[in-house]
C-alpha positions in Angstrom: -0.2 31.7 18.2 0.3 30.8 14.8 2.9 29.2 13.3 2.3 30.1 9.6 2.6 27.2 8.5 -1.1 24.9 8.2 -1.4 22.6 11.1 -3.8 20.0 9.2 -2.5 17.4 6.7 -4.9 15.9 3.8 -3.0 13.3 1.6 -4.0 12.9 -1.9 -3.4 9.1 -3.4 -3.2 9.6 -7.2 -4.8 7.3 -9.5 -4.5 7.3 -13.4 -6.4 9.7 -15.7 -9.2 10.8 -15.4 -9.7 10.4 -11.9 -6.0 11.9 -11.1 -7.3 15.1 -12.1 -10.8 14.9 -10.1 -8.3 13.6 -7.1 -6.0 16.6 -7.5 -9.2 19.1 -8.0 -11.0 17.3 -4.5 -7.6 17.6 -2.6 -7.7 21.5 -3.6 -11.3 22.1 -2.1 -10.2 20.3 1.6 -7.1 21.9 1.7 -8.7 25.5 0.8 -11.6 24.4 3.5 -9.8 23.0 6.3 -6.3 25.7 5.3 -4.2 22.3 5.3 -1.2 21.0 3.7 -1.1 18.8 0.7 0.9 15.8 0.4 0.8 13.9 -2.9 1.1 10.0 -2.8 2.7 9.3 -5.9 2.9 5.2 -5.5 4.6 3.7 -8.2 5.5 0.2 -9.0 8.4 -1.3 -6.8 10.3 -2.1 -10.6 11.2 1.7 -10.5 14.1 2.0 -8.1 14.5 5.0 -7.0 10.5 5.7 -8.0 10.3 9.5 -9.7 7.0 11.9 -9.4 4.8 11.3 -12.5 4.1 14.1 -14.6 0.5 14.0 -13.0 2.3 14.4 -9.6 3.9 17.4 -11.0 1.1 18.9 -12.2 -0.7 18.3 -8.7 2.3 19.8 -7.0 2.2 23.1 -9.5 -1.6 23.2 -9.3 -1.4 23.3 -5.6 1.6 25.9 -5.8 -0.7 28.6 -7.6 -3.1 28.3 -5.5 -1.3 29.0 -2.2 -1.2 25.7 -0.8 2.0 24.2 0.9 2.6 20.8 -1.1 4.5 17.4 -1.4 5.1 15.0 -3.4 5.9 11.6 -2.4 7.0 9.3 -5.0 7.2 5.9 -3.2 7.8 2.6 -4.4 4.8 0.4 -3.4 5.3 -3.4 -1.9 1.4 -3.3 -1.1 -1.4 -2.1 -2.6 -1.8 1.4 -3.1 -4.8 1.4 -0.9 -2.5 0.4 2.1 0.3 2.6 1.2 -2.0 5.4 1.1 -3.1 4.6 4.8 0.3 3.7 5.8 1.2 7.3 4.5 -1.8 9.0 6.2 -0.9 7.1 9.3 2.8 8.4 9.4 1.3 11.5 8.9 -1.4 11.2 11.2 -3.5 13.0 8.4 -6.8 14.8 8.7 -8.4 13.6 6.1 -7.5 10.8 3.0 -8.2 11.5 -0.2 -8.9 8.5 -2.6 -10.5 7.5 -6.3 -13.0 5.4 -6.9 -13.5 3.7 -10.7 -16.7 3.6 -12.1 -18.1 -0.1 -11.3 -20.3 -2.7 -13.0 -23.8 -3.8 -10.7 -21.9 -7.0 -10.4 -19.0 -5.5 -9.3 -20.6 -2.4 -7.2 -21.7 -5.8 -4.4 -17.6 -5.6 -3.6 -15.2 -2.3 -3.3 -12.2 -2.9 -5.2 -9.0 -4.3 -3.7 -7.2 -0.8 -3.3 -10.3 0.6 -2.2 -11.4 -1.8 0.2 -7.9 -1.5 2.2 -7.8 2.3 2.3 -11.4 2.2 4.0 -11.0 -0.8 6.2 -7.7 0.5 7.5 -7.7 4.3 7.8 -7.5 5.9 11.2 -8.6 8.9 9.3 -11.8 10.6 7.6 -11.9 9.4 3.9 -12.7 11.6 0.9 -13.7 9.2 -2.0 -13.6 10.7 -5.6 -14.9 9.1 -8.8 -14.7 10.5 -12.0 -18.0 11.8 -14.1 -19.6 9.0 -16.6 -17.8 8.9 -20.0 -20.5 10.3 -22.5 -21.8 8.1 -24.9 
């Protein structure tokens, strides 16, 4: 009954380096778990007209390649923040799951989610996976 073709969606939103990578490595782990399909949000400032996959979109995509998973990339130009792009995305897609990165925080600034953040989880209709990447040694 099969189509061959995964019937679950996870969508990825990347972040900057280092979390990209830990986002890319998270999304890898669902998508070999749950046998879903990949889609990348690439969501790139609305000054780059028509907006063009980063090279850490690439890599993601390529990653995701060699290990058997059906992947894409969308590069969007983003209005909003990326937090609501990435549910607007998920929604569209009526994803399974929403992958997202989380920056290291100060105490002060661990009482409030950031912006990006805070969107995403207040606005999903999906399961969220948040990522943060391991403490920089001193």
């Amino acid at each position: 009954m099969s189509t061959g073709s995964p019937s679950k969606t996870i969508v990825a939103s990347l972040r900057a380096e280092p979390l990209g990578s830990v986002i890319i490595d998270a999304a890898l782990r669902e998508c070999a778990l749950r046998s879903a399909r990949l889609v990348v949000l690439d969501a790139r400032p609305n000054d780059e007209q028509p907006p063009q996959p980063s090279s850490l979109a690439k890599e993601a995509e390529r990653r995701a390649r060699e290990a058997g998973v059906e992947v894409e990339v969308r590069a969007m130009a983003r209005s909003r923040s990326a937090g609501t792009t990435a549910v607007w995305l998920a929604s569209e897609l009526d994803a399974d799951l929403l992958i997202i990165g989380l920056r290291r925080r100060s105490p002060v600034g661990k009482l409030v989610l950031g912006s990006d953040t805070q969107d995403a989880v207040l606005g999903a209709d999906c399961p969220i996976l948040a990522v943060k990447a391991a403490p920089e040694h001193d």
